[in-house]
Legacy VTK file of the C-alpha trace (Angstrom):
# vtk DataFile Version 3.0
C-alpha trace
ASCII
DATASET POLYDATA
POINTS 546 float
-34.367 63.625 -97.207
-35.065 66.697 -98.868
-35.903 66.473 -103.187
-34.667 68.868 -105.728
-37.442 69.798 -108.974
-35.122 66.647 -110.953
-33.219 63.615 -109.084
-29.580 64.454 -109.002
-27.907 61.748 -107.570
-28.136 58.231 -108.907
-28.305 57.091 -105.302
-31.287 58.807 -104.654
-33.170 58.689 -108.242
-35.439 55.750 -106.804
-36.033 57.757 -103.681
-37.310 60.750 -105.695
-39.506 58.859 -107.759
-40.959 56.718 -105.305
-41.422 60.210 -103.155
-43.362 62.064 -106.282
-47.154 62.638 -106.914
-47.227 60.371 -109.959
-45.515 57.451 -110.033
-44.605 54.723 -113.085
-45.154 50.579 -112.351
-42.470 48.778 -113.685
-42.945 45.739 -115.635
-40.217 42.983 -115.752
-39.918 39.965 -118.384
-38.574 38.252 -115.383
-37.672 39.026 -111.717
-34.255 40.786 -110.630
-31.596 38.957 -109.793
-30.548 41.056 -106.895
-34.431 40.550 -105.370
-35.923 37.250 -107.106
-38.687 36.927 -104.697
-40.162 40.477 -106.067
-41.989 39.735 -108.627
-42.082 41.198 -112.057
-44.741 44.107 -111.573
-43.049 46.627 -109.456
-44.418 50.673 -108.340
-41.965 53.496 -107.692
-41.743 52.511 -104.339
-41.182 48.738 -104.149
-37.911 49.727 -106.505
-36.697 52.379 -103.822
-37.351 49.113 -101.265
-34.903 47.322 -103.159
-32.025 49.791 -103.805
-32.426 49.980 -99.660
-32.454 46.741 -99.064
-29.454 45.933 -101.317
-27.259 48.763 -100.189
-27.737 47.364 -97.000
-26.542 44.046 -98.078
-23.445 45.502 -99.750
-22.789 47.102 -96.541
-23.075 44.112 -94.739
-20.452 42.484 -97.075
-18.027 45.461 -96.666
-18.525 48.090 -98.859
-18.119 51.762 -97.465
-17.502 54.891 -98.908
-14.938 55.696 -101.340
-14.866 52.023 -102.414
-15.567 50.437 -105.381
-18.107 47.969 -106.516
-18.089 45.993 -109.544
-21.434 44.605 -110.370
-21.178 42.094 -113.238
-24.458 40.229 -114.234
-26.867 39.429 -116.841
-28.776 41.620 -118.691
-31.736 44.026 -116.617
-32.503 46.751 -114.960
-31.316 45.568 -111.893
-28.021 46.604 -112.668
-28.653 49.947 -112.444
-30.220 49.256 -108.672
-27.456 47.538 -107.384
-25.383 50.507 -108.760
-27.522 53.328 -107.260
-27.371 51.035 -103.921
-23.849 51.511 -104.214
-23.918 55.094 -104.671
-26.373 55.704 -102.229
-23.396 54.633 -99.618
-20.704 56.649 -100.744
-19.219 53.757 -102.902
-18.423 54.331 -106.769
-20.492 51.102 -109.090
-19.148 49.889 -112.113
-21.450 48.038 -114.563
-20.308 45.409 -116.734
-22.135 43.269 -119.010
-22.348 39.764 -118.663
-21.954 38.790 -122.264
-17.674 39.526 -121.863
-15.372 37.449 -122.505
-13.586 36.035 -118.663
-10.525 37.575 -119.724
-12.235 40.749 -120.301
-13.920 40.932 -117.417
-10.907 40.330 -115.083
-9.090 43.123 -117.122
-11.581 45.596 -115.973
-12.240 44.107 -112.551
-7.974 44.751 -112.160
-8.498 47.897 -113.555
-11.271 48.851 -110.582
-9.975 47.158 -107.665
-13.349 46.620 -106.028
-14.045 45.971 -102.367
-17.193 44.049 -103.510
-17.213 42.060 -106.621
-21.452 41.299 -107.478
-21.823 38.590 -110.044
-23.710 36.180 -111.778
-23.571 32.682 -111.550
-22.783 32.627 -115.788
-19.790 35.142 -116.063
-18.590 32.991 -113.098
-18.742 29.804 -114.079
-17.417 30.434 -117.794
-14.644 32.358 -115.919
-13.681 29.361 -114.035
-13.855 27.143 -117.038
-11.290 29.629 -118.753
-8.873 29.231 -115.955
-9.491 33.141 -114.607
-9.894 34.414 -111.215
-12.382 37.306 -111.584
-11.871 38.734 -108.010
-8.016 39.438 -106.119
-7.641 38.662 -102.364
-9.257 41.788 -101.053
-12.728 41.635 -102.987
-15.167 39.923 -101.242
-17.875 38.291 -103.654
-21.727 38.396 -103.800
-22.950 35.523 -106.159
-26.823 36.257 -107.415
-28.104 32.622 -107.866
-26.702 29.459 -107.173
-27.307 25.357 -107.834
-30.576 25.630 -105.270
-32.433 28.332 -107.163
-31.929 32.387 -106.724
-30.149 33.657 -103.797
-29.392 29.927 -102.540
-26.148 28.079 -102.447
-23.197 29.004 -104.431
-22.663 27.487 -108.121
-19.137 25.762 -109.303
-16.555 28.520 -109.249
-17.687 30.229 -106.688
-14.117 31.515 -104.934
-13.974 30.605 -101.099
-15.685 33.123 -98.739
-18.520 34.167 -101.414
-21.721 35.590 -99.848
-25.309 34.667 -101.124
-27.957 36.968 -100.928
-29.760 34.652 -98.411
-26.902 35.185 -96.342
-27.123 39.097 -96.360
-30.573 39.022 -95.805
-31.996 41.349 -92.924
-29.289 43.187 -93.044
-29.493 46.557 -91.180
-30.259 49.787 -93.075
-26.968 51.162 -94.283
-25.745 54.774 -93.592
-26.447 57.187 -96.377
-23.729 58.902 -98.088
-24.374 60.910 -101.465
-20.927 61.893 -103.299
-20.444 65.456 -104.329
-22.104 66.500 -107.932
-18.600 66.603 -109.313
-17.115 63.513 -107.878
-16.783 60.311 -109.575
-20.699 58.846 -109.398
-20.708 55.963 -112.143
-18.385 53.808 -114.086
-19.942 52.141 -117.297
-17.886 50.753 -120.181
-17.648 51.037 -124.330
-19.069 48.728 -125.981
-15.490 46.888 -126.692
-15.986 45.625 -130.181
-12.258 45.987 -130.847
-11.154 45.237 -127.358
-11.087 45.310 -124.099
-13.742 47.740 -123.241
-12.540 51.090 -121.625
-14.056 51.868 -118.109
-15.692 55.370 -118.384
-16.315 57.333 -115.698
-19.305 59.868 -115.249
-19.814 62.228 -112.335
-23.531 63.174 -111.042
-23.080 66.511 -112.990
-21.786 64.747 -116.492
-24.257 62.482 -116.209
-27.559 63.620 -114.633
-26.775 67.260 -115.408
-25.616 66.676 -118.845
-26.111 63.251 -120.762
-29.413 62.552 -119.243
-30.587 66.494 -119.301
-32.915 66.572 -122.585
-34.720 63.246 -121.845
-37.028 65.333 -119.076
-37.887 67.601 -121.638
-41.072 67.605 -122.483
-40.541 67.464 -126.615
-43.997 67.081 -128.590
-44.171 63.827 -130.305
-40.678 62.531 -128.314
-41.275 62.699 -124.769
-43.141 60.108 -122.685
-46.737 61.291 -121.004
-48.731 59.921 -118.880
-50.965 58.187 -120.567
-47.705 55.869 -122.601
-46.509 52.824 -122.266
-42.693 52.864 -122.757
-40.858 49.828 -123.784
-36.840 49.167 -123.871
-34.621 46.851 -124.472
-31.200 47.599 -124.574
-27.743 46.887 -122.496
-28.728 47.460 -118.990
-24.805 47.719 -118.237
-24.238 50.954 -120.621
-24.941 54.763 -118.936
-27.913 55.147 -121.710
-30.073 53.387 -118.934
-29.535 55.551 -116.309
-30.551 58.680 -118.424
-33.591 56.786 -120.085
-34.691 56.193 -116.566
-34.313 59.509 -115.243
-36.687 60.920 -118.288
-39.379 58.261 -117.507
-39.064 58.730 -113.687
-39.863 62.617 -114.527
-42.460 62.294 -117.083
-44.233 59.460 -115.352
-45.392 57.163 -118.067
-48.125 55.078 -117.134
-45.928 52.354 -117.748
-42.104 51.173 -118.399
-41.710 47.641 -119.906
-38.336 46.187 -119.010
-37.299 43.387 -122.214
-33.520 42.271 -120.271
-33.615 39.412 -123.316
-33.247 40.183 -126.846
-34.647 36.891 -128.272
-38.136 37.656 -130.651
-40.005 35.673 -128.326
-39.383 37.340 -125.459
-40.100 40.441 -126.967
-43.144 39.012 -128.627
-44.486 38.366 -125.008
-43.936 41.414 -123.930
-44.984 43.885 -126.479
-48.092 41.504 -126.803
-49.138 41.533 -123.166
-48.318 45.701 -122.478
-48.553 46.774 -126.145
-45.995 49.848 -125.897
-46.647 53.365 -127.594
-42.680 53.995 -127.234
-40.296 51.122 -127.849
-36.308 51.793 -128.066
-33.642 49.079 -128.520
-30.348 48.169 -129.715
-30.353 48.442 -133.680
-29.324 45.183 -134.103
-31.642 44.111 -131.648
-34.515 45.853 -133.897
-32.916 44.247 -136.570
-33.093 40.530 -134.725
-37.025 41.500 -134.393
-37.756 42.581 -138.043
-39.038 38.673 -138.791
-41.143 39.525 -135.472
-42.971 42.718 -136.932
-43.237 41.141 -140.601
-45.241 38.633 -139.514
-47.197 40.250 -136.306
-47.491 43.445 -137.195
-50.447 44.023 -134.863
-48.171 43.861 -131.832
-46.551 47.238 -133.273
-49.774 49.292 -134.087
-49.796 51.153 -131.114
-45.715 52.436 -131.380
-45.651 56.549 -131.945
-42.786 56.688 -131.232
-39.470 54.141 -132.246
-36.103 55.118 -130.647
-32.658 53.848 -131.871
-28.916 54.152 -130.050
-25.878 52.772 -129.575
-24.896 51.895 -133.115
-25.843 53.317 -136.943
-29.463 51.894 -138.327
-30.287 50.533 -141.485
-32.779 51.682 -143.664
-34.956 48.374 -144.294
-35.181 47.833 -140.143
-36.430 51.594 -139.681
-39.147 51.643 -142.609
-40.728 47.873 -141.432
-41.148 48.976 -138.185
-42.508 52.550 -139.092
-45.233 50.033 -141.667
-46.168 47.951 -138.902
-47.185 51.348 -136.574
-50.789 52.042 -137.541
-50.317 55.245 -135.566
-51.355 58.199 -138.328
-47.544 59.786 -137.480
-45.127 57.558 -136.132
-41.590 58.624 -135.638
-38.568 56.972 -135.909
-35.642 59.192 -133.349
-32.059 57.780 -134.297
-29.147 59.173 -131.664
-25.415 59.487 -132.454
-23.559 59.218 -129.120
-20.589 57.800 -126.851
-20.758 56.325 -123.957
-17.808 59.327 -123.146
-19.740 61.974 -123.745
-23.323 61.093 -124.136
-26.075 61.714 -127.464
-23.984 64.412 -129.527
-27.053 64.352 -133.000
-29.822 63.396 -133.007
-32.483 62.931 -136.174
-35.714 61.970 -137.057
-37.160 59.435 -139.778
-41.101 59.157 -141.096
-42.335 57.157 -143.609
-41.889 60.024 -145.820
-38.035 59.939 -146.031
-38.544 56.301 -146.014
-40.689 55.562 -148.507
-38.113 55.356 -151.234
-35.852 52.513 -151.229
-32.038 54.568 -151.779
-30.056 52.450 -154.652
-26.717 55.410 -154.305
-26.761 55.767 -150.142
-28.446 55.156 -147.167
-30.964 58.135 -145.681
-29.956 56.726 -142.134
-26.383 57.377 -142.366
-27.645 61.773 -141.622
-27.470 61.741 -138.441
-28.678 65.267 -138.186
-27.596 68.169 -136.341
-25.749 68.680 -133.027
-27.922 68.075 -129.811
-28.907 71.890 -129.075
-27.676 73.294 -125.533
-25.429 70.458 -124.939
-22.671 69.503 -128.001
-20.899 70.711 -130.827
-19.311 69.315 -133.320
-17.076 69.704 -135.935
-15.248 67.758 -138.774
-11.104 67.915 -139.168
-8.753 66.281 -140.989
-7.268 63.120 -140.032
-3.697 64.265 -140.241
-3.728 68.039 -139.393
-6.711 68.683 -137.201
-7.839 71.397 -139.165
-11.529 71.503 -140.312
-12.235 70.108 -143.604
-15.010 71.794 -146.163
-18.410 70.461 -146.651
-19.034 67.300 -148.556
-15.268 65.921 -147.189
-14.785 63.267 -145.021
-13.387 63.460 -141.955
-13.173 62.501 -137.837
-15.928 63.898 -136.163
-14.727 65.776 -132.870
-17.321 66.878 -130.142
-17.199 69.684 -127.086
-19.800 68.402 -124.992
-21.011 69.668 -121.662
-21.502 65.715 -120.787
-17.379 64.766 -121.534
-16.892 61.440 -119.141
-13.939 62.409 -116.053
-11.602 59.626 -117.128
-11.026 56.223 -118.347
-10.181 54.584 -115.018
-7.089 53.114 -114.760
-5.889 54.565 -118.685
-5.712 57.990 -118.315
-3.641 58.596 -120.899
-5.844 56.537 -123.049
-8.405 58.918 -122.171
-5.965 62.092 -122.759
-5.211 61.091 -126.431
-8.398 61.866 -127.296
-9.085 64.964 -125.571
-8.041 68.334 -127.858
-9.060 71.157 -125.160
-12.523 71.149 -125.240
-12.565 68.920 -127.867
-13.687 64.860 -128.083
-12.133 62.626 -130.867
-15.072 60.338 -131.482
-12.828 57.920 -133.437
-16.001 58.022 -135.896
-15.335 59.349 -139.904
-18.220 61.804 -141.064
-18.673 64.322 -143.167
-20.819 67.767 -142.922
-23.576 68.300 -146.074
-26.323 70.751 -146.789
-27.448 73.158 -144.548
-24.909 71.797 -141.742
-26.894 68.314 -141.327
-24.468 65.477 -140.175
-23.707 62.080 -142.098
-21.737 59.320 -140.569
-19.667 57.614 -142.829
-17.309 54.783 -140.594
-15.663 54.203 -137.491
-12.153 55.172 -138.657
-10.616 51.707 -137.404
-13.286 50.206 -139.812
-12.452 52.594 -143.118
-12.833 51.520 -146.929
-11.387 53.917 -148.684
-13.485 55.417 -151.468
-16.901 54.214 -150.192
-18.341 53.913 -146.875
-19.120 50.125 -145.047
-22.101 51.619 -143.521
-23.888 52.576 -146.732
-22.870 49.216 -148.245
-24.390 47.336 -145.571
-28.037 49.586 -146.050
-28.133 48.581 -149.544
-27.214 45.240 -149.423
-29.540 44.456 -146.631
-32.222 46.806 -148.924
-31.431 44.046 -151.689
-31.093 40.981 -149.741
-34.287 40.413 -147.897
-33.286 37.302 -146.389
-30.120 38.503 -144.721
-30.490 39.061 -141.164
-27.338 40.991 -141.145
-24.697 42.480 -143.144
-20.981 43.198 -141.982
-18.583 44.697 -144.976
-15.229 44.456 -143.634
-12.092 46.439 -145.421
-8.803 44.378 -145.916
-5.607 46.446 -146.545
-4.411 45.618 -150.421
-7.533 43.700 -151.042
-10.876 43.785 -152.111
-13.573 44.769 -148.904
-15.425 40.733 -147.546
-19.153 41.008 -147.205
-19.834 38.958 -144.015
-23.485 38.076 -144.387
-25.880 36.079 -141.962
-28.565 34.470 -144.283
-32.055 33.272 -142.719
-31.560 29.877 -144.315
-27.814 29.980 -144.274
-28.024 29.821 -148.139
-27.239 32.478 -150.808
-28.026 31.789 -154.641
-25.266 33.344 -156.970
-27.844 35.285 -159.578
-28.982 36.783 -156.171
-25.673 38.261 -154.610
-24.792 39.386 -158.346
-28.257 41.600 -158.435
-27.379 42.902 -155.215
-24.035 43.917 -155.792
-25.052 45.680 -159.278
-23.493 48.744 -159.530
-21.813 48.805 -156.153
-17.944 48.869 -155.542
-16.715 45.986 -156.459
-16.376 43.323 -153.531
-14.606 40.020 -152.608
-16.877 36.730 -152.531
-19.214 36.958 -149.253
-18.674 35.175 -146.483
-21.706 33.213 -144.468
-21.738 32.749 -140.850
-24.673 32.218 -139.116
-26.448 35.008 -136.945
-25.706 33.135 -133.775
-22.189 32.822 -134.509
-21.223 36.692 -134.802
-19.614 37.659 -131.912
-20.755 40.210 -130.502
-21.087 43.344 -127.321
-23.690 44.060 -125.101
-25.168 45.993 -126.993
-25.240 43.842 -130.136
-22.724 45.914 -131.817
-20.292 43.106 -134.307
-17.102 42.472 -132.839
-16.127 43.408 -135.640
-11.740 42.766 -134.935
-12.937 39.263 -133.909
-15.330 38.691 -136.788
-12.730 39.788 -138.872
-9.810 37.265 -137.058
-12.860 34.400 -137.271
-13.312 34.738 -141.179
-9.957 36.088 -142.397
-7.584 34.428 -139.839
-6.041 38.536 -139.138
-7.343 40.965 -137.292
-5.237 44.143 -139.745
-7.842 46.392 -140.478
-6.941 49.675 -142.786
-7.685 52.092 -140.541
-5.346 53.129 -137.419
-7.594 52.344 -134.325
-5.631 55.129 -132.900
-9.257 56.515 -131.279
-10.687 53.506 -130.023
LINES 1 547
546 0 1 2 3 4 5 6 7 8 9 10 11 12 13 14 15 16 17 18 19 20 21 22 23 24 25 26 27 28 29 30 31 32 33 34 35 36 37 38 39 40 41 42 43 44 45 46 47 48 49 50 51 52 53 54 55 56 57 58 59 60 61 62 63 64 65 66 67 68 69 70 71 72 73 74 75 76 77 78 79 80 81 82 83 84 85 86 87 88 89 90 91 92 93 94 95 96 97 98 99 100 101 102 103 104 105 106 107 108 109 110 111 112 113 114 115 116 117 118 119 120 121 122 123 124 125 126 127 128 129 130 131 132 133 134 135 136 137 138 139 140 141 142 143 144 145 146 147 148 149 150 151 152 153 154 155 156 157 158 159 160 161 162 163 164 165 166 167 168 169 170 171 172 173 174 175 176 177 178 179 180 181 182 183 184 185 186 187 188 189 190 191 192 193 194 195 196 197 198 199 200 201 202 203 204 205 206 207 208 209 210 211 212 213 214 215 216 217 218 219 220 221 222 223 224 225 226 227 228 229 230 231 232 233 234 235 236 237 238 239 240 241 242 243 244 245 246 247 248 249 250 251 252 253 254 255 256 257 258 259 260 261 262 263 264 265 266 267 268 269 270 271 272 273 274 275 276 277 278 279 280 281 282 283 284 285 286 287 288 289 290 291 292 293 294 295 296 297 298 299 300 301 302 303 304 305 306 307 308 309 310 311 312 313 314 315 316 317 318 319 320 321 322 323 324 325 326 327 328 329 330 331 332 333 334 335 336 337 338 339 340 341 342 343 344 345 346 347 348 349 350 351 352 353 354 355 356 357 358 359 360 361 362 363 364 365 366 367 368 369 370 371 372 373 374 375 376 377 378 379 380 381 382 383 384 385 386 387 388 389 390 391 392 393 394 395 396 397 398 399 400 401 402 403 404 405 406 407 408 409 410 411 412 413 414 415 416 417 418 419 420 421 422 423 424 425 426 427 428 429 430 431 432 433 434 435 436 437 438 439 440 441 442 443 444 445 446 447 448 449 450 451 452 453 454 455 456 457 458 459 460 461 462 463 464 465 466 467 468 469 470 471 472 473 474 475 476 477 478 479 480 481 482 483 484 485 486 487 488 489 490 491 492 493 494 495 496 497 498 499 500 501 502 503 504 505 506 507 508 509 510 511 512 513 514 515 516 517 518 519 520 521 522 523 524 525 526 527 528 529 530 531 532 533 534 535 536 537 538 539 540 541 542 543 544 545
């Protein structure tokens, strides 16, 4: 089939690469799910073998175009294969991260009515202990793995009439059928953290054309060449793959590192073995692997290039990481985005603006300045919509040429938020010198008079044993610091030099790392944290834009 300058269809993005002059090799921290017996060093090719051979075996199961598939599995990059499988077919994928609670995952599986349910053995099983039926009567089920090792036999829960991959194998090629530009392409979902996450729907032209447009850009200092080794480790469920991928596929690194597991040992294997010179991640994942570059800081000399999304970033994570470079520049580039409407600012930290521990605010709450050619945005008041003056808080609202289609099956969930050409971000901010951009809360998580964010910076600044820091605002009462301590221990004289001259606060709370719920993409859950330690989940701000 014929190729365009830039892949512009997710079902043929591994075609185009695999059909280019320079190709990247892929390496895996373990084999896909969807093709186990693959290996975990894979060229442009061998991936455009497996989106193939998978489409085929959805085919062979009964998906056809116009369906849907859901494709709900563990953390990799396999997720977005099986999803470009499906799209390569005609059929519209939905990605949905493992790590979901069963009643989660059948909301969103009602809301999308797949033909083809793809799934995990995990999200199964913990589905089945919960008493939930993931898939209706019409969805027939692929289960990736099973008692008798991957693609063999089915595990407990397993709903009668599931397919294993072994039994799709040799399937015959399926018939290729790439949607329109402007058609429904992908379906990805929010990160949920006070809910059921919303199913957001991106066309080839929102998402290719728009989200994933300045990653191919060839930036100085942020875009991949040929001689780099890029590293990520993120939610392999949320859209920001699909654009990452697209920028590497173009820019042909000499290699992309795949981490699909967050713990610091994984990612101390992997950054060891391939030693990255770009490394992005969640920021609490980055914050998870601050211990890791503390105490190897060798494994990180050879990073030029850091890059943080998904959530706001804390000062302490972003300056140890930029210490353990021993690059004579490296960069730290922090995104502001939604899923709904892809990066909107972007900004960029050195040691420089680092270098001074802030005792007032945190440096990392500017998130800079709209991303140029693609968003706008501007800040209104809460109640009127008008815009507010510099130096005021209020919601940030963003036209993008990247706005998602729809929230499938809640339109008028998606509609509330929509002002004309407008985007309600449901995020508080407020507009300083010379136009820059600071993010102050999401507006479900206010404190009035201060900002949770900032709070969090300085108290993880002062409290080098905390691993994490959650300041939650209680209507009538005094904001609870939630705070995950190395050794589960705090000493009083300790939390009272860390809280000098801050708001005052309510006795902290301790709960241990492991036991904060939270998304894929390590965002707090923060309504559930909040019913977990407090017994309500009444926050002070509306939630009306979540």
């Amino acid at each position: 089939m014929p190729f365009r300058k830039h892949p512009t269809h997710l079902g043929v993005l591994f075609d185009w690469h695999a059909e280019g002059d320079r190709q990247t090799v892929a390496h895996l921290d373990r084999p896909f799910d969807i093709a186990p017996e693959a290996g975990t060093r894979l060229s442009g090719r061998q991936l455009a073998e497996i989106v193939r051979d998978f489409a085929a075996r959805l085919y062979a199961a009964g998906a056809r175009s116009g369906d849907r598939v859901a494709i709900v599995k563990d953390n990799h990059l396999d997720m977005t294969l099986a999803a470009a499988a499906a799209a390569r077919i005609g059929a519209l994928p939905a990605t949905v991260a493992a790590v979901n609670k069963p009643e989660a995952h059948r909301a969103m599986i009602a809301r999308l009515e797949p033909s083809v349910l793809v799934v995990s053995p995990g999200p199964l099983a913990r589905a089945a202990a919960a008493g939930v039926s993931l898939a209706g009567p019409g969805t027939r089920v692929i289960v990736l793995g099973g008692p008798d090792g991957p693609g063999e036999g089915l595990p407990e829960g397993a709903p009668e009439g599931a397919l294993t991959l072994a039994e799709l194998a040799g399937a015959p090629p399926a018939p290729v059928h790439i949607r329109r530009r402007d058609e429904p392409m992908l379906v990805m979902h929010s990160s949920g953290t006070t809910g059921v996450p919303k199913l957001v729907v991106h066309s080839a032209e929102t998402m290719l054309g728009g989200i994933a447009r300045t990653e191919r850009v060839r930036f100085p200092i942020l875009a991949s060449k040929h001689r780099d080794v890029a590293a990520t480790s993120v939610s392999f469920a949320h859209g920001r793959i699909v654009s990452w991928l697209m920028g590497q596929f173009v820019l042909a690194p000499r290699k992309i590192v795949i981490i699909s597991r967050h713990e610091p040992e994984v990612a101390e294997r992997m950054i060891a073995e391939h030693r990255p010179t770009s490394l992005e991640a969640c920021p609490n994942v980055f914050q998870r692997w601050e211990e890791l570059a503390l105490a190897k800081p060798e494994l990180f000399r050879q990073v030029r290039l850091y890059v943080g999304t998904f959530d706001a970033i804390h000062p302490r994570t972003v300056r140890t990481f930029l210490g353990a470079s021993e690059r004579r520049f490296p960069v730290w580039l922090q995104g502001w985005g939604q899923s709904e409407v892809g990066p909107m600012c972007f900004t960029v930290f050195t040691r420089g603006r680092l270098r001074k521990r802030s005792e007032d605010s945190s440096v990392t709450s500017d998130i800079g300045w709209a991303t140029p050619g693609l968003t706008r945005v501007r800040v209104v008041d809460v109640d009127t919509g008008r815009p507010v003056a510099k130096g005021r808080p209020g919601l940030l609202m963003a036209s993008s040429k990247a706005r998602c289609l729809d929230y499938l099956g809640e339109s008028d969930r998606h509609a509330e938020k929509v002002r004309g050409r407008w985007w309600n971000t449901g995020d508080v901010g407020e507009r300083g010198r010379l136009g820059r951009l600071k993010l102050v809360d999401r507006e479900v998580d206010i404190i009035p008079g201060t900002s949770g964010i900032e709070l969090e910076s300085i108290l993880l600044d002062r409290l080098p044993r905390a691993s994490d820091v959650t300041v939650l605002g209680v209507p009538g009462e005094l904001p609870v610091p939630v705070l995950c301590m190395n050794d589960n221990r705090l000493d009083p004289e300790e939390w009272r030099a860390a809280t000098r001259g801050l708001p005052e606060l309510a006795a902290p709370r301790l709960v241990p790392f492991e036991d904060v719920p939270r998304t894929a993409t390590w965002k707090v859950r923060r309504l559930d944290l909040r019913e977990q330690v407090l017994g309500s989940k009444e926050s002070i701000g509306t939630g009306r834009w979540t």
